[in-house]
N, CA and C atoms as a LAMMPS dump frame, in Angstrom:
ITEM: TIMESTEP
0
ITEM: NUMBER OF ATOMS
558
ITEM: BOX BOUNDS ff ff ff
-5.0000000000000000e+02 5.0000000000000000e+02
-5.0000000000000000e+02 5.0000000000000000e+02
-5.0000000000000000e+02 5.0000000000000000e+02
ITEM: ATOMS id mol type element x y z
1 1 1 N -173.876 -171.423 -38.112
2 1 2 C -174.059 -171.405 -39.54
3 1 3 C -175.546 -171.359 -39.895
4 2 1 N -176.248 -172.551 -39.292
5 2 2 C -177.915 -172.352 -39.452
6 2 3 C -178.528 -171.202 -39.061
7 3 1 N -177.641 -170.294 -37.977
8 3 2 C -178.497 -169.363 -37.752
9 3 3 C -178.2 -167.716 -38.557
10 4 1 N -177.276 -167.784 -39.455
11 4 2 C -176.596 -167.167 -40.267
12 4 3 C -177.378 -167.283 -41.057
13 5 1 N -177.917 -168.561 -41.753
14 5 2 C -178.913 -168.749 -42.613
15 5 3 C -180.119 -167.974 -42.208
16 6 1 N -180.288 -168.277 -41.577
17 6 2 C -182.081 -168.134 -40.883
18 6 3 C -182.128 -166.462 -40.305
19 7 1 N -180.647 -165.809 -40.396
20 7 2 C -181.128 -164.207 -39.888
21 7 3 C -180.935 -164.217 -41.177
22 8 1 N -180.483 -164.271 -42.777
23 8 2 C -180.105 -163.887 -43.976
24 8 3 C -181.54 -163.869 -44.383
25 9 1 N -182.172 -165.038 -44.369
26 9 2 C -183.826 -164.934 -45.068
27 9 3 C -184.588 -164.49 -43.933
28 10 1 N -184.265 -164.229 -42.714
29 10 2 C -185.417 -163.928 -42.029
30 10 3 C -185.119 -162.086 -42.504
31 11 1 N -184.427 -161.244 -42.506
32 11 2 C -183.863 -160.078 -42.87
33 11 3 C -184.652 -159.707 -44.254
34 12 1 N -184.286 -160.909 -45.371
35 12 2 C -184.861 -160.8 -46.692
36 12 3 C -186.341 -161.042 -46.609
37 13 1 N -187.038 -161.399 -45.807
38 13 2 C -188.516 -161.463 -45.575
39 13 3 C -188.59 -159.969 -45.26
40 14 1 N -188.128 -159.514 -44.341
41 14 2 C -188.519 -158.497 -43.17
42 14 3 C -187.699 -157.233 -44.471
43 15 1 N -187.494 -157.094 -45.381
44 15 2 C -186.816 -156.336 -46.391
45 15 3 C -188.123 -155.909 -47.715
46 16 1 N -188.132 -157.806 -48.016
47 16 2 C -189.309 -157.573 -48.734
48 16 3 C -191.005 -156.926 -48.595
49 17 1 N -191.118 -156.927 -47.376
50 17 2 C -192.485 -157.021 -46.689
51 17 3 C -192.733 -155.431 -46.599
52 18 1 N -190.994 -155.374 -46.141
53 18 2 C -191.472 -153.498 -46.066
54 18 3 C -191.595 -152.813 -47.628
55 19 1 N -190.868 -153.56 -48.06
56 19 2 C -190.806 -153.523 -49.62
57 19 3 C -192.118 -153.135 -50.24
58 20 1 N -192.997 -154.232 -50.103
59 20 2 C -194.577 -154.884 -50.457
60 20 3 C -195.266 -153.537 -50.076
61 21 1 N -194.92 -153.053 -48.986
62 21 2 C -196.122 -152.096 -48.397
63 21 3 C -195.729 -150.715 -48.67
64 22 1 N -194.545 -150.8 -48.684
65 22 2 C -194.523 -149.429 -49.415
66 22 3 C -194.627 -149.045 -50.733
67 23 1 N -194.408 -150.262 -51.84
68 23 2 C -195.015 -150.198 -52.979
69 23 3 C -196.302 -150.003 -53.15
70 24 1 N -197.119 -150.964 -52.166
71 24 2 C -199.113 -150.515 -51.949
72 24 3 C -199.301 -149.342 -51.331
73 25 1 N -198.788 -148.879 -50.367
74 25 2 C -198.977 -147.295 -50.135
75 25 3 C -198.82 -146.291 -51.282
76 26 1 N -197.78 -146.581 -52.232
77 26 2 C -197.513 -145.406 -52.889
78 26 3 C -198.453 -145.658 -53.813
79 27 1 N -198.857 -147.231 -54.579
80 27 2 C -200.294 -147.101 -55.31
81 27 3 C -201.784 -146.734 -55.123
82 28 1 N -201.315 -147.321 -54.218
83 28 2 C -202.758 -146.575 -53.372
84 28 3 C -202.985 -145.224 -53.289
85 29 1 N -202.027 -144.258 -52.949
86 29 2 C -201.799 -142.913 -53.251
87 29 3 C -202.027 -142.461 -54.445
88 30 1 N -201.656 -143.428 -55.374
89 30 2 C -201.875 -143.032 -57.07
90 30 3 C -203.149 -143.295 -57.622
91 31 1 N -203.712 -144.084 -57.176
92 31 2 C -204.864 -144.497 -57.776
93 31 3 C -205.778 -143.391 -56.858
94 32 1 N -205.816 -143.021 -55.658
95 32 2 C -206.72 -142.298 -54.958
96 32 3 C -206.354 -140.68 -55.374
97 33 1 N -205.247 -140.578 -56.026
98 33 2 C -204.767 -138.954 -56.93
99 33 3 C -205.506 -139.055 -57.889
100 34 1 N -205.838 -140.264 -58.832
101 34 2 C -206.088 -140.32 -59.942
102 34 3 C -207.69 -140.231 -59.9
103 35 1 N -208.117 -141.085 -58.566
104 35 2 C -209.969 -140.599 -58.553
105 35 3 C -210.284 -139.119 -58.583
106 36 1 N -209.702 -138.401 -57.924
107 36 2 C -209.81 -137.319 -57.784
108 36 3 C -209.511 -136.242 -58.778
109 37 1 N -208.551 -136.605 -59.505
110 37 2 C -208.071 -135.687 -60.409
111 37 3 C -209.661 -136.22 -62.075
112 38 1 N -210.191 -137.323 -61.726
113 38 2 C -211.132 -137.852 -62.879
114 38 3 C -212.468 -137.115 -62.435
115 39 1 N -212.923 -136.931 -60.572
116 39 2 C -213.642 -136.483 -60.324
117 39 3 C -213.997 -135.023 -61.043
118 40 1 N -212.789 -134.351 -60.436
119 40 2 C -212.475 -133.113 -60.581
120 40 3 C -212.713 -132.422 -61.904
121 41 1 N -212.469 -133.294 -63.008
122 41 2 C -212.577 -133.182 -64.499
123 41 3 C -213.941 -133.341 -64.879
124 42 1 N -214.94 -133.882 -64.626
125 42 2 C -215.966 -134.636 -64.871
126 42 3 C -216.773 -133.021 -64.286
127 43 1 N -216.484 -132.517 -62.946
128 43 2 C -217.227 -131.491 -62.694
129 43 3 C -216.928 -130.404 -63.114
130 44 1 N -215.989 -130.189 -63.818
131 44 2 C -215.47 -128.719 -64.627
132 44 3 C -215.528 -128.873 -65.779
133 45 1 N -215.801 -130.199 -66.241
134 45 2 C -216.152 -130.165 -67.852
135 45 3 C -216.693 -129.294 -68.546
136 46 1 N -216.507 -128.168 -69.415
137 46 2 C -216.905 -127.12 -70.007
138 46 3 C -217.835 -127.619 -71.041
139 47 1 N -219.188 -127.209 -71.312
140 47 2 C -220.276 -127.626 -72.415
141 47 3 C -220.344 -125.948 -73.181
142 48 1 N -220.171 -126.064 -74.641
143 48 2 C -220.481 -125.291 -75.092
144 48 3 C -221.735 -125.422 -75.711
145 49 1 N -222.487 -124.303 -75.208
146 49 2 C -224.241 -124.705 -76.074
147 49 3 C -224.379 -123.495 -77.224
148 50 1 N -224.743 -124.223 -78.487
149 50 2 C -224.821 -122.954 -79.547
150 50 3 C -226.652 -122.681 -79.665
151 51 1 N -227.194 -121.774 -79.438
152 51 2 C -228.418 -121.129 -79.352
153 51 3 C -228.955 -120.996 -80.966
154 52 1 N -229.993 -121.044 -81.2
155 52 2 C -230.031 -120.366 -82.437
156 52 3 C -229.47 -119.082 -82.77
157 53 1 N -229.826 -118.094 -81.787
158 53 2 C -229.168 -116.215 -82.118
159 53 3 C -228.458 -116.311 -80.668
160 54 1 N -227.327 -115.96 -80.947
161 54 2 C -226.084 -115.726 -79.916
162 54 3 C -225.531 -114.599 -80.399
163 55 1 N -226.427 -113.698 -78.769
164 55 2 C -225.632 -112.387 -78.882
165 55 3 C -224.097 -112.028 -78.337
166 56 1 N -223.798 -113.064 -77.531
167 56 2 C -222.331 -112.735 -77.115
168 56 3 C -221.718 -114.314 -76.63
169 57 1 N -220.555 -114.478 -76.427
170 57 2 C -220.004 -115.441 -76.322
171 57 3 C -220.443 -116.15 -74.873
172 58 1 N -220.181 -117.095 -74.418
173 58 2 C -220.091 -117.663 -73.499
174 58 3 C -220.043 -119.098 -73.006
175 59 1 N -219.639 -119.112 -71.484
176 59 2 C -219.706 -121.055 -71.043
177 59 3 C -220.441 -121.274 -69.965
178 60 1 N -220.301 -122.63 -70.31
179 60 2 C -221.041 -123.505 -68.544
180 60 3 C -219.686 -124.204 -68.2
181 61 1 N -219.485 -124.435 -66.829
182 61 2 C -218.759 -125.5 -66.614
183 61 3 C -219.172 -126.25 -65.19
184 62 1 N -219.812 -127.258 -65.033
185 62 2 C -220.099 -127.598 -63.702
186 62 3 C -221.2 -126.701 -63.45
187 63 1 N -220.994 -126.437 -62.247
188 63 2 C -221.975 -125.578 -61.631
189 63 3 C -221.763 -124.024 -61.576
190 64 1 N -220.813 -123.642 -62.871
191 64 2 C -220.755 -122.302 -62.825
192 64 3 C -220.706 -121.762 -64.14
193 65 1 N -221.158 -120.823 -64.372
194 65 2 C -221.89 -120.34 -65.722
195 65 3 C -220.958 -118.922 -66.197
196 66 1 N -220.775 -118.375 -66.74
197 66 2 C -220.591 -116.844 -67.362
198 66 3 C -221.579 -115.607 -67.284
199 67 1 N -221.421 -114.746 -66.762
200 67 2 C -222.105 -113.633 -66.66
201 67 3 C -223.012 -113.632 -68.093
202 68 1 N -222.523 -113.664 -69.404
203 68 2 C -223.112 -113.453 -70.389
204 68 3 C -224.241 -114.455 -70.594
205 69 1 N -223.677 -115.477 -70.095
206 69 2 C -224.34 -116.537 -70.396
207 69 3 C -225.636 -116.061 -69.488
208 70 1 N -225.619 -115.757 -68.341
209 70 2 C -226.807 -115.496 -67.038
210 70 3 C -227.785 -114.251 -67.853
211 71 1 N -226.852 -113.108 -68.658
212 71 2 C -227.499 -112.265 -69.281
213 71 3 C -228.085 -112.609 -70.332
214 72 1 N -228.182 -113.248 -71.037
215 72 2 C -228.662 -114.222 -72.401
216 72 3 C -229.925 -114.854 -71.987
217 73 1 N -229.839 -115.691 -70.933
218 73 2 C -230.748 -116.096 -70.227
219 73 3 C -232.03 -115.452 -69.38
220 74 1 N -231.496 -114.654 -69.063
221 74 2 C -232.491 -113.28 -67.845
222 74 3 C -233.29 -112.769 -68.858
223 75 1 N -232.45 -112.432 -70.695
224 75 2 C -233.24 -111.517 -71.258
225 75 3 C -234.386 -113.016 -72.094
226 76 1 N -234.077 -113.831 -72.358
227 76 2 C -234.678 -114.733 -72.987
228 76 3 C -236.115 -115.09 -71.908
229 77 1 N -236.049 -115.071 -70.943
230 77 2 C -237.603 -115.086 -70.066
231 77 3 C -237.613 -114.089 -70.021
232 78 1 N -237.128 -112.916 -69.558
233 78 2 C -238.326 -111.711 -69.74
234 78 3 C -238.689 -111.613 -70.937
235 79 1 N -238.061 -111.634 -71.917
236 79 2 C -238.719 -111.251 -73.363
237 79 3 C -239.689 -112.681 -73.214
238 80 1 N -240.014 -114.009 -72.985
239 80 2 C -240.873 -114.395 -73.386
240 80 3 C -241.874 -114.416 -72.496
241 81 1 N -241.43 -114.044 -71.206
242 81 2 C -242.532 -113.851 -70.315
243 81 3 C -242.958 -112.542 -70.284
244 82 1 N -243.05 -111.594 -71.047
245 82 2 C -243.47 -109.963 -70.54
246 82 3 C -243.74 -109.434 -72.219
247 83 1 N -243.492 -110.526 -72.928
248 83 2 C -243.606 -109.821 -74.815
249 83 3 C -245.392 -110.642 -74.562
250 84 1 N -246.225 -110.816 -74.074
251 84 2 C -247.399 -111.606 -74.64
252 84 3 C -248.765 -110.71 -75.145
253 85 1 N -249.311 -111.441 -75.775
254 85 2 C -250.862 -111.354 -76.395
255 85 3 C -251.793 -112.239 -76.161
256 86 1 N -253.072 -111.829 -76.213
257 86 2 C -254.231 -113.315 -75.798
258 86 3 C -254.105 -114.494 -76.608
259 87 1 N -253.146 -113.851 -77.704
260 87 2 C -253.448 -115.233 -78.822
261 87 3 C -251.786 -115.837 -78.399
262 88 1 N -250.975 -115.389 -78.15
263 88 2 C -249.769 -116.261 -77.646
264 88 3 C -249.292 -116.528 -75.953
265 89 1 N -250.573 -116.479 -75.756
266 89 2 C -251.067 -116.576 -73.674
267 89 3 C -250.425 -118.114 -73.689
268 90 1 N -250.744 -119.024 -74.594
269 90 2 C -250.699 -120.445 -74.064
270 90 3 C -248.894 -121.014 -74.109
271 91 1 N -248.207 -120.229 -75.321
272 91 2 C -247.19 -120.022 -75.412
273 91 3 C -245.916 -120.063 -74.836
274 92 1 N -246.626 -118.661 -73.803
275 92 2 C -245.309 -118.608 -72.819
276 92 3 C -244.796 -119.81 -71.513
277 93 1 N -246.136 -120.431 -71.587
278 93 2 C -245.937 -121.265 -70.473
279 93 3 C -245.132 -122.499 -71.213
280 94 1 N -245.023 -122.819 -72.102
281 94 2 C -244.359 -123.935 -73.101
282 94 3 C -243.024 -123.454 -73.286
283 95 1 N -242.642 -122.052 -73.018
284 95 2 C -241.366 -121.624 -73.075
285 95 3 C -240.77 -121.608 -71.55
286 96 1 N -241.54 -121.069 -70.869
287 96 2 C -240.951 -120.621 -69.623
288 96 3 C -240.7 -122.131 -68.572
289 97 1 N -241.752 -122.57 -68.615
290 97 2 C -242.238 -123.881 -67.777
291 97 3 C -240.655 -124.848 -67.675
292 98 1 N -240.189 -125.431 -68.923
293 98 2 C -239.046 -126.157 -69.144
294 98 3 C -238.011 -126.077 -68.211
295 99 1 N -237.546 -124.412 -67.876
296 99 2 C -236.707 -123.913 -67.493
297 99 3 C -237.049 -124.059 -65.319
298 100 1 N -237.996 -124.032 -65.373
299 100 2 C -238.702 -123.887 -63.764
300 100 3 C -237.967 -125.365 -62.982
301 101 1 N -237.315 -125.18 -61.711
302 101 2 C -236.826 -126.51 -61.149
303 101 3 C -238.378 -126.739 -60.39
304 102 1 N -237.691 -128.577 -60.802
305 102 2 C -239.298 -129.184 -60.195
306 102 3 C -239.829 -128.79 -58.643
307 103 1 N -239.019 -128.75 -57.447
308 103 2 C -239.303 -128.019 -56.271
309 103 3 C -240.129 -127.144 -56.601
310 104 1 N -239.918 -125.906 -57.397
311 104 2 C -240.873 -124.316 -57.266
312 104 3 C -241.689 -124.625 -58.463
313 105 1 N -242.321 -125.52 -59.197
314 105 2 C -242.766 -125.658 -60.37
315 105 3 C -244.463 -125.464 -59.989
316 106 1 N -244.894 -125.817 -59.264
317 106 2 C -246.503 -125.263 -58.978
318 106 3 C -246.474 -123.849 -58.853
319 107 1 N -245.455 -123.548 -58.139
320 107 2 C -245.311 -121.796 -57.253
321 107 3 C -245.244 -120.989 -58.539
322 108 1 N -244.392 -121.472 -59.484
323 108 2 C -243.882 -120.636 -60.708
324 108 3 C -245.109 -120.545 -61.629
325 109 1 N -245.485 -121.711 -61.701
326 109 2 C -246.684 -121.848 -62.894
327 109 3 C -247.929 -121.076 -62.396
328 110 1 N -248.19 -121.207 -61.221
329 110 2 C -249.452 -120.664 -61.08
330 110 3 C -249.249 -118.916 -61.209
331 111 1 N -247.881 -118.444 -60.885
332 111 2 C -247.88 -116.775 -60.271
333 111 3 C -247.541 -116.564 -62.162
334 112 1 N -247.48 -117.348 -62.985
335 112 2 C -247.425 -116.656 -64.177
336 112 3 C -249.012 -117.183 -64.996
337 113 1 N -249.282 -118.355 -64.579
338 113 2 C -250.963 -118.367 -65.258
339 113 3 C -251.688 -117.174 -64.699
340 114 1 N -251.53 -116.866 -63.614
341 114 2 C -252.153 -115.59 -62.67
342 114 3 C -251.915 -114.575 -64.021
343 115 1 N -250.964 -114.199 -64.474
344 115 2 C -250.683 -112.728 -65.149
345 115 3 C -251.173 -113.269 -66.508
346 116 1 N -250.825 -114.196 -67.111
347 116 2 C -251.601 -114.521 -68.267
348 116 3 C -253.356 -114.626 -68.715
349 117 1 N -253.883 -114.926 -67.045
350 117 2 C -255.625 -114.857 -66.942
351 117 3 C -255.773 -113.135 -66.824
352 118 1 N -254.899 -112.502 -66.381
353 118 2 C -255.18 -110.989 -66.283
354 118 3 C -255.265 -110.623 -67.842
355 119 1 N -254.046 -111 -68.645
356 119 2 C -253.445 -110.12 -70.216
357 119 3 C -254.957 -110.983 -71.204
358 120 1 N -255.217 -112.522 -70.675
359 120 2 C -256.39 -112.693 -71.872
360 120 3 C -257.468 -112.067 -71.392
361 121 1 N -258.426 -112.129 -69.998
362 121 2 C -259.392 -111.863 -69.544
363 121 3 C -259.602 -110.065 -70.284
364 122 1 N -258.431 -109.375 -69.768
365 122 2 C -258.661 -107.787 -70.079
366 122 3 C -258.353 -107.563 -71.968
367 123 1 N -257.63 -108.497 -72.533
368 123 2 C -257.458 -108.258 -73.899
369 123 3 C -256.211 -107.291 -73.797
370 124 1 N -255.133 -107.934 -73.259
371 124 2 C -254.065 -106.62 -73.177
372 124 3 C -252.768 -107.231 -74.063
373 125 1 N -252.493 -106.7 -74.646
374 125 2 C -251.365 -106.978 -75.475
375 125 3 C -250.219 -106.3 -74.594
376 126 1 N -249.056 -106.64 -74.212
377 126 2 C -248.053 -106.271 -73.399
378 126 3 C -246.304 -106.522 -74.155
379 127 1 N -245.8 -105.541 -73.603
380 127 2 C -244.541 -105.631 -74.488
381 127 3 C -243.609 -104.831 -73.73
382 128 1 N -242.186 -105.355 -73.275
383 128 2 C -241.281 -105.102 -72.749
384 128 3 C -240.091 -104.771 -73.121
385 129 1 N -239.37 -103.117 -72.647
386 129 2 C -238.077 -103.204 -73.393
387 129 3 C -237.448 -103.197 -72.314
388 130 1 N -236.041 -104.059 -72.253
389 130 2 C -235.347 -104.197 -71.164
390 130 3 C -234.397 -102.734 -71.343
391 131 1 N -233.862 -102.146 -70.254
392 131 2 C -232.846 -100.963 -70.208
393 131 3 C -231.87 -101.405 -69.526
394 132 1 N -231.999 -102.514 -68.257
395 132 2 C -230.558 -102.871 -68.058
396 132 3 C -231.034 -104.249 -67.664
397 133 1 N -229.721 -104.692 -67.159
398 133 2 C -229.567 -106.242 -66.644
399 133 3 C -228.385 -106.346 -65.476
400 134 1 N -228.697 -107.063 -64.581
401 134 2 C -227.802 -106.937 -63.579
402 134 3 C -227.542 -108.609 -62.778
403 135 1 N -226.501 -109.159 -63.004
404 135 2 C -226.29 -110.385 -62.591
405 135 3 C -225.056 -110.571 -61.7
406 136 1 N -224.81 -109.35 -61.004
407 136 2 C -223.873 -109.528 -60.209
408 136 3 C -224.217 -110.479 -58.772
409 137 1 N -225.304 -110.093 -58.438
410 137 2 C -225.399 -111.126 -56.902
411 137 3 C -225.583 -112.436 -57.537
412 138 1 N -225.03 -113.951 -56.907
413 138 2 C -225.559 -115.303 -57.326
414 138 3 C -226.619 -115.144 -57.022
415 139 1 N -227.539 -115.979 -57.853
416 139 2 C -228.993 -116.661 -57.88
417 139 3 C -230.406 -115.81 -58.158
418 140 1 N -229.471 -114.039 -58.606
419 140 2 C -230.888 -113.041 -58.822
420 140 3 C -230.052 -112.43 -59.762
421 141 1 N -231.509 -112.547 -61.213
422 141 2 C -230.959 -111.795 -62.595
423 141 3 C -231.938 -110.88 -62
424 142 1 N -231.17 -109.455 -62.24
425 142 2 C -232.665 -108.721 -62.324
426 142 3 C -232.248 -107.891 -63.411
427 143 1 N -233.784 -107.561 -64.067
428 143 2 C -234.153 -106.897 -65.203
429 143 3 C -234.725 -105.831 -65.175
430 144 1 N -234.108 -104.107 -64.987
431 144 2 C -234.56 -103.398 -65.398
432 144 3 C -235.449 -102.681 -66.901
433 145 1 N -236.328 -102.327 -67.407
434 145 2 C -237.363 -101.746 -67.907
435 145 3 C -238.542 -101.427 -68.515
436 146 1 N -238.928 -101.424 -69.583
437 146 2 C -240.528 -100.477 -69.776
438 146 3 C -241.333 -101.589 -70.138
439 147 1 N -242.282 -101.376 -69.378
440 147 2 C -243.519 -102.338 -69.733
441 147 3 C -244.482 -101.529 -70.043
442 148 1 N -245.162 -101.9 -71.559
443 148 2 C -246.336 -101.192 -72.17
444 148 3 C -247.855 -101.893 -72.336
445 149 1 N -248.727 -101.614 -71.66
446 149 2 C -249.684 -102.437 -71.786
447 149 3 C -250.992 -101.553 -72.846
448 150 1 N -251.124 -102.543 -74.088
449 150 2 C -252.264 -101.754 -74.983
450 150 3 C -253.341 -102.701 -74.885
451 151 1 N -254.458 -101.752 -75.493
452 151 2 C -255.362 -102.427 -75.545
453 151 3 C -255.861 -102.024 -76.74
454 152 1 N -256.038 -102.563 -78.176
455 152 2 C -256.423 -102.001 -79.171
456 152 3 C -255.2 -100.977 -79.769
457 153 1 N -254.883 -99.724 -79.657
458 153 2 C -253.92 -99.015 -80.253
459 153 3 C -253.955 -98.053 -79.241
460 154 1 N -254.527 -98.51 -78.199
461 154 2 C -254.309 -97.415 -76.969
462 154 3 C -253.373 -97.998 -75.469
463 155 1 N -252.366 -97.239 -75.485
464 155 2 C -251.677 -97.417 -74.244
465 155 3 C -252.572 -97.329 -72.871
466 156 1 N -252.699 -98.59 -72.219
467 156 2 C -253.583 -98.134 -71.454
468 156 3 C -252.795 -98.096 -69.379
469 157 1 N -251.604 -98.907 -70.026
470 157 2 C -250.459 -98.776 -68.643
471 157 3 C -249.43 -98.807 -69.29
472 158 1 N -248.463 -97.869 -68.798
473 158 2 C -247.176 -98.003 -68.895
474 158 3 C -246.138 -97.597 -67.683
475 159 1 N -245.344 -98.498 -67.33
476 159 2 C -244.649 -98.079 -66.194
477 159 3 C -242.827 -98.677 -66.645
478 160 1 N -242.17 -98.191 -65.518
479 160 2 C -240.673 -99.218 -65.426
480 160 3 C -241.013 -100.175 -63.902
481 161 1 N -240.53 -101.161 -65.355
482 161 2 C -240.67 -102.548 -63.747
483 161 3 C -238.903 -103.288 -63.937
484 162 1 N -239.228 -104.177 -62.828
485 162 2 C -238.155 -104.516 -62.484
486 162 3 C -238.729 -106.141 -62.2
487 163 1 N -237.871 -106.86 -63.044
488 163 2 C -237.597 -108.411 -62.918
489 163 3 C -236.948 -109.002 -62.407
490 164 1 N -237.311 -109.526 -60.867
491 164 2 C -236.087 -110.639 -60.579
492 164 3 C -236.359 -112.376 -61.133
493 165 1 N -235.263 -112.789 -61.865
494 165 2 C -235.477 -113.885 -61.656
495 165 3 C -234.411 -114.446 -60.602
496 166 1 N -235.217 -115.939 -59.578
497 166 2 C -234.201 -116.483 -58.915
498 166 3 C -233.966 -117.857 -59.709
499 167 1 N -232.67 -118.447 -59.862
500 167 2 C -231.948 -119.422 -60.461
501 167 3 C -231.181 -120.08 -59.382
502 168 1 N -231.19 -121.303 -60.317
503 168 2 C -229.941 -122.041 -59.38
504 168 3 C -229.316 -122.786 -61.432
505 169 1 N -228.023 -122.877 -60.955
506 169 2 C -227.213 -124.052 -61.736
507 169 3 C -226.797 -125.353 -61.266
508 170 1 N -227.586 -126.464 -61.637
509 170 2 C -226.93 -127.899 -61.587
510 170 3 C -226.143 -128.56 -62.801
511 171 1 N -225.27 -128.883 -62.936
512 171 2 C -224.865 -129.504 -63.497
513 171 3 C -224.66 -128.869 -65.024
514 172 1 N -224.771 -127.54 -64.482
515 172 2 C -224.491 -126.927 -66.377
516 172 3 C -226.153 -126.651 -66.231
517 173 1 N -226.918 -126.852 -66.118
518 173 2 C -228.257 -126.628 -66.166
519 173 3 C -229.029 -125.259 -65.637
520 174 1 N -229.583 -124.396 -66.235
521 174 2 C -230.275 -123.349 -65.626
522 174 3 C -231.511 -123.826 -65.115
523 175 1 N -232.264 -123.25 -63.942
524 175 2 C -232.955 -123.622 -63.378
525 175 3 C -233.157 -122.155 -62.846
526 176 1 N -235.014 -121.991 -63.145
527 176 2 C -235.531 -121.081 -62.256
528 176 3 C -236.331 -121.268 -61.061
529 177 1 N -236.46 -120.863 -60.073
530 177 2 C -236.986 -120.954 -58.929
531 177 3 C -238.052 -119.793 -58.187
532 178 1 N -237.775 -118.38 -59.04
533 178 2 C -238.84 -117.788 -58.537
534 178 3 C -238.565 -116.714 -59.697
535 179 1 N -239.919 -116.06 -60.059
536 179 2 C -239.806 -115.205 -60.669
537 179 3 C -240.382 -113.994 -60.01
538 180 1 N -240.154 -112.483 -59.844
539 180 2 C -241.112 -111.623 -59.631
540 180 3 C -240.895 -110.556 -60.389
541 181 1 N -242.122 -110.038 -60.609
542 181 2 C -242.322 -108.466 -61.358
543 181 3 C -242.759 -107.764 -60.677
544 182 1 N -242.254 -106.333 -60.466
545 182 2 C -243.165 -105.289 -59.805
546 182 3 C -242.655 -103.87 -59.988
547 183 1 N -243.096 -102.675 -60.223
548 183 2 C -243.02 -101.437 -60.39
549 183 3 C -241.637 -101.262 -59.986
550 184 1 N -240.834 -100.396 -60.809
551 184 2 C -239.404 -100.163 -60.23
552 184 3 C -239.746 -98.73 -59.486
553 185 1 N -238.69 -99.489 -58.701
554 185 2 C -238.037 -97.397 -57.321
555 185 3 C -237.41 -97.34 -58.47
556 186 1 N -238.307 -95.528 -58.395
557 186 2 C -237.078 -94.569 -58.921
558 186 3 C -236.715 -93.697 -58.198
């Protein structure tokens, strides 16, 4: 009889216990679905940014951006890096600079003070029309066309160049890392 007893609760221990742990396994499962599914959200969070002039629609989400959005961007530094004059030399660097990740930020600043000591030193007023844009490879906008360099009311260079910028995206964030200009192949 006592031992009738004693397999009845020893059974109901050995019932409950498995009980216990398979209830904590399956929470445990839930709560470790649920980090993940909060992670997951947190890095795809979509930011919509409204610009002052928005030529076409677009998003960020995480670490990945919209073509338009990359084209919006590509044309917004070349136009402020390649539209200058001696009197808006100090300018571009207050525009462009912001955008530069801190890693390449000496490299960037100096290879564009370089072109800005050329446009004040010579007195060149310079002005760029873009003809295309190309953002298909990650991490290189490049910017096809005409760069006009005057001096007074006289054209004194004009060629087609070609702009790469290199980028990275953190966190929804544009970030440039290298810029170059140089004569386009035709």
């Amino acid at each position: 009889m006592k031992f009738d007893k004693f397999k009845f609760k020893l059974d109901k221990y050995i019932y409950e216990n498995w009980t216990f742990r398979i209830v904590t396994l399956i929470l445990a499962g839930v709560i470790a679905l649920e980090g993940y599914l909060i992670v997951e959200k947190v890095n795809n969070q979509r930011v919509v940014i409204l610009p002052p002039k928005i030529t076409k629609e677009f998003w960020v989400s995480g670490n990945r951006v919209s073509k338009s959005y990359l084209e919006q961007m590509g044309t917004y530094i070349a136009y402020s890096l390649l539209n200058v004059t001696p009197d808006n030399s100090k300018m571009v660097l207050s525009l462009i600079l912001p955008f530069v990740e801190p890693d390449f930020y000496a490299q960037v600043r100096s290879a564009i003070q370089e072109q800005l000591d050329y446009i004040v030193n010579n007195q060149i007023s310079r002005v760029f029309y873009p003809a295309s844009i190309d953002v298909s490879k990650a991490g290189v906008i490049k910017i096809k066309g005409l760069i006009k360099d005057t001096i007074g009311n006289n054209v004194v260079n004009q060629y087609t160049a070609e702009v790469n910028i290199g980028y990275t995206i953190k966190q929804g964030r544009f970030f440039i890392n290298s810029i170059i200009v140089r004569k386009a192949k035709l």
